[in-house]
Each structure stands twice: as C-alpha cells, then as structure tokens.
C-alpha positions in Angstrom: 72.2 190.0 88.4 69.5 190.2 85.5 71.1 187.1 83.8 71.2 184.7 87.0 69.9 182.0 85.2 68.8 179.7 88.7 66.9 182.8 89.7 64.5 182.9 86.4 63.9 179.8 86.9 63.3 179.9 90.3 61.3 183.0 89.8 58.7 181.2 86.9 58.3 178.1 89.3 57.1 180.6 92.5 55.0 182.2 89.7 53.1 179.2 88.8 52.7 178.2 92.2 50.6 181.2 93.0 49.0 181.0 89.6 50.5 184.4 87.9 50.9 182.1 84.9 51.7 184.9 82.7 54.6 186.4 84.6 55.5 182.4 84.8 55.6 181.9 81.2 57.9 185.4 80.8 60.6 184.3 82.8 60.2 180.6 81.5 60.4 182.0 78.0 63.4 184.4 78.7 65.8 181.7 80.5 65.0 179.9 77.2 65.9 182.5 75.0 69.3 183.0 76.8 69.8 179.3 76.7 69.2 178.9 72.8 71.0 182.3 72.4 73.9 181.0 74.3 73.9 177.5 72.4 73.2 178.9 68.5 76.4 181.3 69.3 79.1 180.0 71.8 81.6 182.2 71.2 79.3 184.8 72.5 79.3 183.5 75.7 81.0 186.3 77.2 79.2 188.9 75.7 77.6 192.1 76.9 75.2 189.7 78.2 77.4 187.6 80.4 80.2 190.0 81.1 79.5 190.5 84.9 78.6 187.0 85.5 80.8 184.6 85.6 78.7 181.6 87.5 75.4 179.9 86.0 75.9 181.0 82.7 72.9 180.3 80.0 75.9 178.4 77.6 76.3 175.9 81.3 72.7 174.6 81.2 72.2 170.9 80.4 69.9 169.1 78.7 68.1 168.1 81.5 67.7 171.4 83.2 66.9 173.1 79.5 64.3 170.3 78.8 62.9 170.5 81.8 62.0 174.4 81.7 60.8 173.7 78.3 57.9 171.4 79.8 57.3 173.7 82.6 56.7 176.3 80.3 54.0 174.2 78.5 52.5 173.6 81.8 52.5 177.2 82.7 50.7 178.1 79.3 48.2 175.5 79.3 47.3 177.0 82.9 47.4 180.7 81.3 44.9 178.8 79.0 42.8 176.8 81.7 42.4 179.9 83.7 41.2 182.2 80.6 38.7 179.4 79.9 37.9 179.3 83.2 36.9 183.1 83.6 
C-alpha cells in the first residue's frame, strides 16, 4: 500500500544505509507530510488517502516515532550535504 507508513520509514532508513541520501530524505519527507497532514486535519483521517488502509495510519504515529523521523531526516540531509561537499 502507498500509504504504509512503517514501510517509508523503513524504506528511508535502508536508503541511508547505502548512502542514496536523496531517495532517503524523499521518503523521510513524505511520511512527514502524511503525519502533519493527518494531525493539522483529523477528521480527514479516512480520506481518499487512508481509505484502503485501515492499519498504521499517519493520524496513529506518536511523538516518539514522528520525532524521531524528523532527526533522521536531518541526518540524511546533512549526508546529502557531506557527500556533495565531498565530490
């Protein structure tokens, strides 16, 4: 499912372990954007956008889990950075 929000995540981690920081930071920024999405209008949860999914839904993120994605995607861009300094 395109909106399987464990397997962007999952995705920009095995991204930034093989150093394709800039597909890392797209799928770090897009589970971020459905997160905030998801939290700025709740009773949109079940939109278009969720419909078909009815497990791991951007609106049942915590905290934790959204914080932490937010400092992996800082990581991943000051890699994107490190490596076009680098070249």
């Amino acid at each position: 499912h395109t909106h399987y929000m464990k397997a962007m995540l999952r995705r920009g981690r095995c991204f930034a372990r093989i150093r394709q920081y800039e597909e890392a930071v797209a799928e770090y920024e897009r589970y971020i954007r459905f997160v905030d999405e998801a939290r700025s209008s709740p009773q949109n949860v079940n939109s278009a956008n969720n419909a078909a999914c009815t497990f791991d839904r951007p609106i049942d993120i915590t905290d934790a889990e959204y914080l932490k994605a937010k400092q992996e995607l800082a990581d991943a861009r000051k890699s994107t950075d490190a490596a076009a300094n680098n070249a």
